[in-house]
PAZAPA-4460 file (N, C-alpha, C; in steps of 0.05 Angstrom, whole numbers, plus 32768, in hexadecimal, padded with zeros to 4 digits):
% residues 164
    n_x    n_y    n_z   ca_x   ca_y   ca_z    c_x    c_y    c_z   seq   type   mol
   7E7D   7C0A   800C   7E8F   7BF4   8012   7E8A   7BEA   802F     1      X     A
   7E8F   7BD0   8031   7E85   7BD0   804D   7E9D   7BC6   805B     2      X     A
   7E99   7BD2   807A   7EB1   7BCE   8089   7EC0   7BB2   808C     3      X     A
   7ED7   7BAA   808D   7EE8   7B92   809A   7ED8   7B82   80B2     4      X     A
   7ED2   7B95   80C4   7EC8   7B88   80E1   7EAF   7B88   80E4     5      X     A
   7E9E   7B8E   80C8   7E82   7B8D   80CE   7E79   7B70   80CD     6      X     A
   7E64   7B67   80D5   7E58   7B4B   80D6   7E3E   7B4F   80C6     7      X     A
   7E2F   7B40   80B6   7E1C   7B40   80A5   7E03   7B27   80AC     8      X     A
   7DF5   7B29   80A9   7DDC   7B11   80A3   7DCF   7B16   8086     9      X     A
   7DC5   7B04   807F   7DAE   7B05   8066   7D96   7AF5   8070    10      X     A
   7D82   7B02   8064   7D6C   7AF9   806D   7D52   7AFF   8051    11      X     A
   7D45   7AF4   8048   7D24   7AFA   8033   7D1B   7B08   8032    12      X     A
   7D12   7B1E   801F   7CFB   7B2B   802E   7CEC   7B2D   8010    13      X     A
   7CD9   7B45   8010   7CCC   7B4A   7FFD   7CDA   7B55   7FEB    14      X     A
   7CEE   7B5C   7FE5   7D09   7B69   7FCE   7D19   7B62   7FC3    15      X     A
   7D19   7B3D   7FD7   7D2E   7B2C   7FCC   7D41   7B27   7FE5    16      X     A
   7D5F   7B21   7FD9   7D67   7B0C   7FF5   7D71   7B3B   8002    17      X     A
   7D76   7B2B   801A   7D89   7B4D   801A   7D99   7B42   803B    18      X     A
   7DAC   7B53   8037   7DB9   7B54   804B   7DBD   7B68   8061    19      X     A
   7DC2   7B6C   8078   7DCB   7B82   8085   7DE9   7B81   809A    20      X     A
   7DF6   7B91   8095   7E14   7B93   80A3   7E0E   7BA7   80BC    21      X     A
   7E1F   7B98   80D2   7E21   7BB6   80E3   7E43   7BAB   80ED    22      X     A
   7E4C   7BBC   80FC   7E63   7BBD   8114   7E54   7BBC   8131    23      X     A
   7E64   7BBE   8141   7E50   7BBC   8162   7E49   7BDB   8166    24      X     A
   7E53   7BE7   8157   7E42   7C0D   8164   7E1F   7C0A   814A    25      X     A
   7E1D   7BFA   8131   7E08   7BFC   812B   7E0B   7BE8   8110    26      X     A
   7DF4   7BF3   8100   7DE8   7BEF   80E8   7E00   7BFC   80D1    27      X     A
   7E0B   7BEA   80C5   7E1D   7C09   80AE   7E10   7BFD   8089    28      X     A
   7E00   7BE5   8091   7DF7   7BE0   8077   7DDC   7BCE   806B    29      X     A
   7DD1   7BDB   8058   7DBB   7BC3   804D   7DC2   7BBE   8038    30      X     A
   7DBB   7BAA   8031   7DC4   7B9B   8017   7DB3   7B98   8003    31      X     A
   7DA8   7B9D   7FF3   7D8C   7B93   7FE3   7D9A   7B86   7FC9    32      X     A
   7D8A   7B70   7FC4   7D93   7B5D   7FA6   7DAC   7B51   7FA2    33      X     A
   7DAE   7B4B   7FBF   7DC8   7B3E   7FC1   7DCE   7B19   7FB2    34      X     A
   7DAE   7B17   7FAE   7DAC   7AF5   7FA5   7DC7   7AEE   7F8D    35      X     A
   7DD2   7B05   7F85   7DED   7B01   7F71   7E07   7AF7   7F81    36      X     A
   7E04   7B02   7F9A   7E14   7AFE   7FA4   7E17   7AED   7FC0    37      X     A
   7E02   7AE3   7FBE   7DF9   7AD9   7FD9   7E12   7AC0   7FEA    38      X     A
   7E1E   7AB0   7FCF   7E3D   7AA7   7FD9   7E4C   7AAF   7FDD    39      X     A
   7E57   7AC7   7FCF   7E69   7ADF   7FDE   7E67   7AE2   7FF3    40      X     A
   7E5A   7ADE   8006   7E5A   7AED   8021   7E5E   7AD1   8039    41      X     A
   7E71   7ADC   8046   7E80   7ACE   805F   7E6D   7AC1   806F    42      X     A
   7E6D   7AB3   807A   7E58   7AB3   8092   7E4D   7AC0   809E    43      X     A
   7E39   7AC1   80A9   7E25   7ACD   80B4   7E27   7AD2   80DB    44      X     A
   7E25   7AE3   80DF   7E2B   7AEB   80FD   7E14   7AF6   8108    45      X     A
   7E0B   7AF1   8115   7DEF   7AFD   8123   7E06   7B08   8136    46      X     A
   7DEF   7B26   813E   7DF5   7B39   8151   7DEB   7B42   815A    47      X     A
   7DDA   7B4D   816F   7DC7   7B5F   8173   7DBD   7B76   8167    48      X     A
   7DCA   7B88   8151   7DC6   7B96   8144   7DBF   7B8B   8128    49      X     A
   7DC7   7B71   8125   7DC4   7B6C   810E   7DA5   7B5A   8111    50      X     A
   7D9E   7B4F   811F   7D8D   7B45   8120   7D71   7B51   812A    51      X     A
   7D72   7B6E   8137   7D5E   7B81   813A   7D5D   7B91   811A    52      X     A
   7D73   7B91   8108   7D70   7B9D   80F2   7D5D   7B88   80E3    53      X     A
   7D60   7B6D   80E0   7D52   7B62   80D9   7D30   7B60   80D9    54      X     A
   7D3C   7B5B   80F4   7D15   7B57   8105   7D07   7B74   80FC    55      X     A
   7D12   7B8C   80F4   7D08   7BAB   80F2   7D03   7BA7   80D5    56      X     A
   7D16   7BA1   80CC   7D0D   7B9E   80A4   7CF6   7B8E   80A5    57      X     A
   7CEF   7B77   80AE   7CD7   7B69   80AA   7CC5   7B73   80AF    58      X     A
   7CC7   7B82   80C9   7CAC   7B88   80D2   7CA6   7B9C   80BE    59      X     A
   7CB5   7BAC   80B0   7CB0   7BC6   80A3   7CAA   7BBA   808C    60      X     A
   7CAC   7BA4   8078   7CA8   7B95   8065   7C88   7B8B   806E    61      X     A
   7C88   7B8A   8082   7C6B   7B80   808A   7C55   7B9B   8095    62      X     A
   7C61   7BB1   808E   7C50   7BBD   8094   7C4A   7BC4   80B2    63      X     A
   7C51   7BB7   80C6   7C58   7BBF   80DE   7C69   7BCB   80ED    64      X     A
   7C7A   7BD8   80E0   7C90   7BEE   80EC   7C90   7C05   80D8    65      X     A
   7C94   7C20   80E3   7C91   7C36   80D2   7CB6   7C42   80DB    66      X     A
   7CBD   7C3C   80F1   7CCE   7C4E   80FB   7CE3   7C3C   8108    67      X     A
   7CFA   7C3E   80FA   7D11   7C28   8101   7D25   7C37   811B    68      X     A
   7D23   7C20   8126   7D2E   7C2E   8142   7D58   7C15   8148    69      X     A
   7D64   7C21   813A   7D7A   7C0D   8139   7D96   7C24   813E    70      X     A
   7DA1   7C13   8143   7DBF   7C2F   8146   7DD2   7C2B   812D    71      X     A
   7DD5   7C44   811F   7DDF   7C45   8109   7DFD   7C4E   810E    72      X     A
   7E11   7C43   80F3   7E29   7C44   80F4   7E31   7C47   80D2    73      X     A
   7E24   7C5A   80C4   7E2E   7C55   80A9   7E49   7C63   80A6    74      X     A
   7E58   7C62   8098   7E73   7C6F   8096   7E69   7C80   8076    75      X     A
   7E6F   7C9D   8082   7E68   7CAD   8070   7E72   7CD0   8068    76      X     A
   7E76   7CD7   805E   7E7F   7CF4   8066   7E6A   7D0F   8071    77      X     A
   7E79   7D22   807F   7E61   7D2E   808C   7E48   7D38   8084    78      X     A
   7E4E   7D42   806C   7E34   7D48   8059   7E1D   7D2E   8059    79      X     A
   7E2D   7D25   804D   7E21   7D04   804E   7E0B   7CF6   8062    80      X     A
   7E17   7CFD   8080   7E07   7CF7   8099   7DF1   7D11   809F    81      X     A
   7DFC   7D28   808E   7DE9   7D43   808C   7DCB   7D36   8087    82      X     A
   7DD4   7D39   8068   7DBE   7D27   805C   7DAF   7D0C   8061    83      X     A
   7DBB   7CF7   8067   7DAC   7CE1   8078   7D9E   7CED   808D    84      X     A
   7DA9   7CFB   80A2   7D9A   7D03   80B8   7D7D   7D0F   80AF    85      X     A
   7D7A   7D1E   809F   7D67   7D2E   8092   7D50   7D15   8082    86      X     A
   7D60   7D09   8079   7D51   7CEC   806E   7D41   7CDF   8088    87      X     A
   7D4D   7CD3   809B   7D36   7CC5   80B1   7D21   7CE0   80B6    88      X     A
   7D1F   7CF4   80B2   7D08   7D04   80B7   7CF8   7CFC   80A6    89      X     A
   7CF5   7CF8   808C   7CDB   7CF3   8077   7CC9   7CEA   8088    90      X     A
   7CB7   7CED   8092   7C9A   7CD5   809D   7C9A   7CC4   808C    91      X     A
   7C91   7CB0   808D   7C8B   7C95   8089   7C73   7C9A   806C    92      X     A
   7C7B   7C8D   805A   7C5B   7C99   8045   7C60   7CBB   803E    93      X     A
   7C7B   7CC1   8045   7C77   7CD9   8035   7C8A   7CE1   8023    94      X     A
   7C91   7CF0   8008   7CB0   7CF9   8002   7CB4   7D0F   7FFE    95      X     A
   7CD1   7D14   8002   7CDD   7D2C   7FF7   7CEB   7D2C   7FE1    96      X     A
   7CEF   7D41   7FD8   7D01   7D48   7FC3   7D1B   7D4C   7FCD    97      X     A
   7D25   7D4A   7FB4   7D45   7D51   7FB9   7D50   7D76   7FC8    98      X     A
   7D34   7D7E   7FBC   7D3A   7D9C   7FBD   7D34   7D9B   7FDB    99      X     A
   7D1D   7D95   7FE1   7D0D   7D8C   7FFB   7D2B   7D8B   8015   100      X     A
   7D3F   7D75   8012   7D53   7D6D   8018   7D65   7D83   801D   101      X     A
   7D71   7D8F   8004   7D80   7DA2   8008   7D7C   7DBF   8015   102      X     A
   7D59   7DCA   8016   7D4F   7DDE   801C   7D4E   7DCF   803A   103      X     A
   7D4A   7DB8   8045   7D4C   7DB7   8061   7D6C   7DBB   8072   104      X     A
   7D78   7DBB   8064   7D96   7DBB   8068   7DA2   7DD1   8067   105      X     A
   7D98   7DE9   8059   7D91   7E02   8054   7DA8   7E09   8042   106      X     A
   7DA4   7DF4   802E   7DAF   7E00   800E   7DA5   7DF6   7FF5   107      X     A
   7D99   7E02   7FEB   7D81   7DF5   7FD8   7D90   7DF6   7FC2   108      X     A
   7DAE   7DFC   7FC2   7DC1   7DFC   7FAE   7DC7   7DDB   7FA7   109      X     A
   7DCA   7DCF   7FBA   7DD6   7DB6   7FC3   7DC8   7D98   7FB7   110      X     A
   7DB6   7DA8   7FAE   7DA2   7D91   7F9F   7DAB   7D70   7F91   111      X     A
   7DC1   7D73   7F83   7DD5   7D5B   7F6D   7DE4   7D5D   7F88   112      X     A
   7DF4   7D66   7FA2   7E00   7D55   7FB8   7DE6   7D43   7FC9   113      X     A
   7DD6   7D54   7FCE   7DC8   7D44   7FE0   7DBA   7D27   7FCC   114      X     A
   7DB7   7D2B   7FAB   7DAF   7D09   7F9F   7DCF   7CFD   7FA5   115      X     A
   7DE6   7D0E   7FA4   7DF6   7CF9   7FA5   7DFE   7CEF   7FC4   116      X     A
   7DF8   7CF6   7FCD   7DF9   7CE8   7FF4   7DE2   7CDA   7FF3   117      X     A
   7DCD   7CE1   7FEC   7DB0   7CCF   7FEE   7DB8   7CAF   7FDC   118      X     A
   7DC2   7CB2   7FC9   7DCF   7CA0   7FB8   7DE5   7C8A   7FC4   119      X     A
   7DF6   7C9D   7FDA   7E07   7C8B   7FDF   7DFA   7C80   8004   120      X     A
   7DE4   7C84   800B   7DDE   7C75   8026   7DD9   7C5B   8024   121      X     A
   7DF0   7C58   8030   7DF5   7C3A   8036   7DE0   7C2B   8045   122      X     A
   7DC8   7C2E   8051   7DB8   7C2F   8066   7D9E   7C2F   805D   123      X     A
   7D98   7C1D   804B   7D81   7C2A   802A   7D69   7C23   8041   124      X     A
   7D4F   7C2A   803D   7D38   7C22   8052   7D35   7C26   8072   125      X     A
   7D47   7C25   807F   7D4F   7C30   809A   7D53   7C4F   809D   126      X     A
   7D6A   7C59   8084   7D6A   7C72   807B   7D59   7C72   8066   127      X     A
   7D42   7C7B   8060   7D32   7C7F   804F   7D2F   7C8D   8039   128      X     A
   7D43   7C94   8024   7D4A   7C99   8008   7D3F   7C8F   7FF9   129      X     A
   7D2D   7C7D   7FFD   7D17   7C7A   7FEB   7D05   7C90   7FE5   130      X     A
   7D00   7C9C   7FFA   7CEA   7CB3   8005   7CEF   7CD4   7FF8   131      X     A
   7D05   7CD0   7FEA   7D18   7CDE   7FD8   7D0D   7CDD   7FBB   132      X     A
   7CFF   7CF4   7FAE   7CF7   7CF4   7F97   7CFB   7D0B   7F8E   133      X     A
   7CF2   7D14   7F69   7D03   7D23   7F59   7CEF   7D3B   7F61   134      X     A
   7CF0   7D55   7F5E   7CE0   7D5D   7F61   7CBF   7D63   7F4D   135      X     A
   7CC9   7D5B   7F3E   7CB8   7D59   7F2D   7CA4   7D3F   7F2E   136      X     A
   7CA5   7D30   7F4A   7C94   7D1E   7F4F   7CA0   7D00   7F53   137      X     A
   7CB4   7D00   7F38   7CC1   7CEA   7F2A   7CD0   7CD8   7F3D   138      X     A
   7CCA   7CBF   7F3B   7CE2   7CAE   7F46   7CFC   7CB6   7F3B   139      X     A
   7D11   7CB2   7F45   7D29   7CB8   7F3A   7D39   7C9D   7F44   140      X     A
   7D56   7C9F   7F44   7D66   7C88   7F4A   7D61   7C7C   7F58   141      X     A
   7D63   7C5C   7F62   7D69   7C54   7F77   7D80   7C35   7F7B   142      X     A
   7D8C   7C3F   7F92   7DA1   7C28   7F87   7D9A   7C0A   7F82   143      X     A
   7D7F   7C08   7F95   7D77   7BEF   7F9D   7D63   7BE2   7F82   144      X     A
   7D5F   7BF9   7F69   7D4F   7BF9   7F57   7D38   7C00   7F51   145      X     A
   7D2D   7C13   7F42   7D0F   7C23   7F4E   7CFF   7C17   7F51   146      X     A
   7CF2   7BF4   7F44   7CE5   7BE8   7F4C   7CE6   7BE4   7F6D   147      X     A
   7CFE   7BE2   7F7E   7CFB   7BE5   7F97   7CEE   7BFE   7FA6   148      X     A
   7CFE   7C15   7F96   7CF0   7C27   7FA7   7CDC   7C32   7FA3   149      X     A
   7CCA   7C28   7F8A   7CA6   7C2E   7F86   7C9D   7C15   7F98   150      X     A
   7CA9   7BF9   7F98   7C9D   7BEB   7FAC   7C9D   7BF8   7FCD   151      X     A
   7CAC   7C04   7FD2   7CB2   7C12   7FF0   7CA1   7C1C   7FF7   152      X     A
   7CA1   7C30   7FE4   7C8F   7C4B   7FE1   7C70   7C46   7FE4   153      X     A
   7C6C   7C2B   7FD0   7C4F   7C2A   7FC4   7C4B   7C1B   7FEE   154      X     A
   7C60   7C0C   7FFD   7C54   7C03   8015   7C4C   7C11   8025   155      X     A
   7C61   7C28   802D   7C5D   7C3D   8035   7C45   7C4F   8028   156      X     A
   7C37   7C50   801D   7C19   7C56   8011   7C05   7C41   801E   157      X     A
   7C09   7C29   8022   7BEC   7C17   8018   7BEB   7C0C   8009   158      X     A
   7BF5   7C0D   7FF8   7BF3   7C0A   7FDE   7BFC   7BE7   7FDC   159      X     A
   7BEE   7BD9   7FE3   7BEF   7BB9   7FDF   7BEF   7BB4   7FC4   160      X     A
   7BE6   7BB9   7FAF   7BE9   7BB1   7F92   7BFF   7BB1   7F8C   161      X     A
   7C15   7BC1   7F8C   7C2C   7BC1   7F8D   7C3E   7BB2   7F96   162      X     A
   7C34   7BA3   7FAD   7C46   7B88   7FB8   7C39   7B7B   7FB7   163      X     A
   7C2E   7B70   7FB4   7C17   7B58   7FBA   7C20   7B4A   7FB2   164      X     A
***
C-alpha cells in the first residue's frame, strides 16, 4: 500500500509505463505495469529522491548501473527488512535461492517466510528479488510477472536477445 504523504512520478522504460513513490527519508515504492492505471494516479511531484530513482532505473535498464545508490524507506515488518537487507547483497548477474536467503539469515527453516517477504518488497529492482530463484534452478513468482524477471535477469547476464 502506499503511503498518504508519499509523492510519485511515472516515467517508460523497457517493462512498460512504471512508477516510483518515495516520502522525504527515501524510495518506499516501484510500480511496474501500471499502464492500467496510469489515470488513477494524482499528479506527479518531482523530488529529489524521486527523480535520482528515476535517472538510476534507466541507467540500469540501459545497462549502465549495476548498483543503486538511493535512500530507502519501505514500510515493512522486521523480518521483512531481515530479508530485503540480505536481498541488496545478490551481485549483480547472480541468484540465490530461497534456501540461499534463509541459510544467510541463519534459518534454513524459514524458506516459505523468506518467498513471502521477498514477495511482498515493495522496492522490486532496487531491492533485487528478482535475483531470487527456486532452488531447483526455476524461476518462481514474480509480482511484476516472470516475463519481467527473466527480462531482468536475462540483462543482468548479457543476454541482449532477450530485450532487444
Amino acid at each position: 500500500m502506499m503511503r498518504t504523504d508519499a509523492r510519485h512520478v511515472k516515467f517508460e522504460s523497457p517493462l512498460g509505463l512504471m512508477a516510483v513513490s518515495a516520502v522525504e527519508d527515501g524510495l518506499t515504492y516501484v510500480h511496474m505495469g501500471v499502464e492500467e492505471m496510469k489515470d488513477a494516479w494524482g499528479p506527479e511531484e518531482h523530488t529529489p529522491v524521486l527523480d535520482a530513482a528515476e535517472e538510476q532505473l534507466l541507467a540500469y535498464f540501459a545497462g549502465e548501473l549495476k548498483d543503486f545508490d538511493l535512500p530507502l524507506a519501505a514500510e515493512g515488518t522486521g523480518f521483512q527488512h531481515r530479508v530485503w537487507a540480505e536481498l541488496v547483497q545478490i551481485p549483480y548477474g547472480e541468484t540465490w535461492s530461497y534456501l540461499d536467503v534463509a541459510q544467510r539469515l541463519g534459518d534454513p527453516k524459514a524458506v516459505r517466510a523468506v518467498g513471502l517477504a521477498n514477495g511482498r518488497n515493495p522496492i522490486a529492482i532496487v531491492v533485487p528479488c528478482h535475483r531470487v530463484i527456486g532452488s531447483n534452478g526455476k524461476l518462481t513468482g514474480y509480482a511484476g510477472g516472470l516475463w519481467r524477471k527473466e527480462w531482468l535477469l536475462g540483462l543482468e547476464r548479457g543476454e541482449p536477445a532477450l530485450f532487444a
